[in-house]
N, C-alpha and C positions, 0 to 999 in steps of 0.2 A: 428800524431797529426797535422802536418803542411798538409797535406792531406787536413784533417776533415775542417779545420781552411779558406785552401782555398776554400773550396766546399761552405760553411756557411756565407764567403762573400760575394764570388759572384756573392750568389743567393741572396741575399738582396737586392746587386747592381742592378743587372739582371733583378729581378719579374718583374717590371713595364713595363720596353723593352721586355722582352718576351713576356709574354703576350697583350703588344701591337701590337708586331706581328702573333703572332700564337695564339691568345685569337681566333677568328673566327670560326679556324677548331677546337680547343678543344671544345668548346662552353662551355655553364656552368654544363654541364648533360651529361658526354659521355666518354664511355671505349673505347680511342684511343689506341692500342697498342703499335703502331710506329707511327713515318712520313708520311709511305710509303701508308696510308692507311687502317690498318687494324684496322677492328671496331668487338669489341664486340659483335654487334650488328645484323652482317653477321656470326661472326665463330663461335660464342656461345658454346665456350668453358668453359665456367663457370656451365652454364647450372642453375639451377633452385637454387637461393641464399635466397630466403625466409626462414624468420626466423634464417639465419647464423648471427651470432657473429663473423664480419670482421676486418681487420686491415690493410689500404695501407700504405706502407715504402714509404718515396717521395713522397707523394699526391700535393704538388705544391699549385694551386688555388681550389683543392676537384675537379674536375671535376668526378674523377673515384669515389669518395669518396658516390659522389650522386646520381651518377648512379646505385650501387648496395644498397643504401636506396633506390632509385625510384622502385630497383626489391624486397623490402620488407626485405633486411638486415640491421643486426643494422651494423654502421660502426663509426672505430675512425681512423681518417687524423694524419700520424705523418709527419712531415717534418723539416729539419735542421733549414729550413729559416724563420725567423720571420717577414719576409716582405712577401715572398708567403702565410704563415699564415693570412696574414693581406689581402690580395688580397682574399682568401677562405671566409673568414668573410664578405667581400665586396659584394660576389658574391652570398651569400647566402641569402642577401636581400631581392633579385628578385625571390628569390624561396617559396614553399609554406613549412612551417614549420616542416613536414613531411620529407623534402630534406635539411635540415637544418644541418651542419654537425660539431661532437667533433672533433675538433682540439685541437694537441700537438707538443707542440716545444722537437722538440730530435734526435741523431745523430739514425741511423740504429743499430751501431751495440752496442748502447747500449738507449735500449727503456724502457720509464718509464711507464711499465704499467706489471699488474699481470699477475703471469705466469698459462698456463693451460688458458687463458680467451678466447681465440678466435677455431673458426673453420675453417677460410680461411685468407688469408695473402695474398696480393695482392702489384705488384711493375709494374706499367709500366713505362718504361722506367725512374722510381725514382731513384736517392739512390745508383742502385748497379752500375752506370759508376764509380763514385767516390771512389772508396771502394779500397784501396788497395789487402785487402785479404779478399775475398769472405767467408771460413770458418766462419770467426768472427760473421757476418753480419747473416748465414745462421745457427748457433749453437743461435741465441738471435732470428729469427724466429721459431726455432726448441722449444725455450725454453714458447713463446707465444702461440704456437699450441697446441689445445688439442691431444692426441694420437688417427692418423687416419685422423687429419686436413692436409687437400691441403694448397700448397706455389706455386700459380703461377706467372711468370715476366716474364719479357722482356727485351730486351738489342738489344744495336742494332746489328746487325749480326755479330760476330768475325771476319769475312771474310773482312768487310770493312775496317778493322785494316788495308791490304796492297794498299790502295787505297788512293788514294788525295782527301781530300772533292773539288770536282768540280761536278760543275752537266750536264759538256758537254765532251767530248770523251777525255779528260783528269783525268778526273776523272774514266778512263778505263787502266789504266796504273800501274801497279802493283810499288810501290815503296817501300816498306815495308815488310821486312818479316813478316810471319802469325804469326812466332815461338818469335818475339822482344815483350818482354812483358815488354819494358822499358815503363813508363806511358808520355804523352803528357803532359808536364808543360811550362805553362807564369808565368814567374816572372816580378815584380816589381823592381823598380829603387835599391832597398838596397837588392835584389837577393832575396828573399822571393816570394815563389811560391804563384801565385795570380790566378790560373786558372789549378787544374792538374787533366786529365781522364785518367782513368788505361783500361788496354788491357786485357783480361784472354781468352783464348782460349774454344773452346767447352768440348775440355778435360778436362781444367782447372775445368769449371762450373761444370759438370755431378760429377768431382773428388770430388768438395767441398760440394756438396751434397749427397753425401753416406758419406762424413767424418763425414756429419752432423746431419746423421741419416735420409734422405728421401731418399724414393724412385721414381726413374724419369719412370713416364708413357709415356710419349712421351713430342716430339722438335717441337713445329709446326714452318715452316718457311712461312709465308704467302706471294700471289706474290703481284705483284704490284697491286694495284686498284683503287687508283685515284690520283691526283696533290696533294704531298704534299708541301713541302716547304726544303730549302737549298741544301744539295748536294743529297739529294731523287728525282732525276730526273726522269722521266720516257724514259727517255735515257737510267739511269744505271738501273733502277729498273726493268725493263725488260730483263735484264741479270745477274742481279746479289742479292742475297737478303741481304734485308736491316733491316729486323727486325727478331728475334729469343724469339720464344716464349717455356718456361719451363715448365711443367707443374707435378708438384712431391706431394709429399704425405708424412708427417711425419709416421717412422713405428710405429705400434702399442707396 
């Protein structure tokens, strides 16, 4: 709960500086997968969403939320934050009605919405940094999906895990082991965790989805492709990958 608690402040804190930073490259309409570059748009891994019944965990400001309305799905935005919510709403202004997106305030791993209602489930890079335990999160997908619905997401690469966020030949320097699944926490002045992102391994992910009743069709690891922003340098992005994309299937 002190997890959830710090994820949901954060981002309240955060929306506005986020997205005044990296508002540009999300734009208002666009499946970013990662940092690193990877666009929807070029892998087209979703493939043809017309007429799907969607739900992105983490949708932030809807960016993705809109982009798979723009391809003819209905879609509902959940996110923790009710300041990103509020940022979503802002941005939907400017759009034509059609692209205009349901948003819902609610944690991942427990989503207020009916079960059996959707066909596709969609996280980039939302939701499951913060998650202690994947299971949880991936058993309230599972419970959303109809039987034979896709859950695809993203995360940023496991491998980064032993790496310093630098985006110059320091941030080439392994310091961490792969296997420390201790999570990253900032606490505040009275010791209360104000900022904490958890670790899970590739093992960990594939494990908590067959626990969870999907099955995984493939990992796309996409390379580098263009400037993104923080420690996604094109120094390290060229040697190393930065984003890990899932792509599973509830069984029937």
């Amino acid at each position: 709960m002190e997890s959830a608690r710090a994820a949901r402040t954060w981002w309240d804190h955060d929306a506005d500086r986020y997205l005044d930073r990296h508002g540009a490259a999300l734009g208002p309409v666009r499946l970013l997968w990662g940092p690193d570059g990877a666009d929807e748009a070029d892998l087209n891994l979703l493939g043809d969403v017309a007429g799907l019944a969607t739900v992105e965990l983490g949708c932030g400001a809807g960016q993705v939320s809109r982009w798979l309305r723009s391809r003819g799905a209905t879609t509902v935005g959940v996110d923790v934050s009710h300041r990103m919510l509020m940022n979503a709403v802002r941005l939907d202004t400017g759009q034509p009605p059609a692209l205009r997106g349901w948003w819902v305030q609610g944690d991942a791993a427990r989503v207020p919405l009916a079960s059996a209602a959707f066909d596709l489930a969609v996280s980039a890079y939302g939701a499951l940094p913060f998650v202690p335990d994947l299971r949880v999160v991936f058993a309230e997908v599972a419970r959303l999906l109809r039987p034979g619905g896709r859950w695809v997401f993203s995360l940023t690469h496991p491998v980064r895990w032993c790496f310093p966020d630098d985006p110059g030949p320091a941030g080439l320097v392994v310091q961490r082991s792969y296997f420390d699944r201790r999570a990253y926490v900032e606490e505040g002045p009275d010791g209360s965790a104000t900022y904490v992102e958890q670790h899970h391994t590739i093992g960990d992910v594939v494990a908590a989805l067959s626990a969870s009743g999907f099955m995984l069709s493939r990992l796309v690891e996409p390379e580098w492709v263009s400037g993104a922003w923080g420690p996604w340098s094109e120094e390290r992005g060229r040697l190393i990958p930065g984003t890990a994309i899932f792509d599973s299937a509830r069984r029937p």
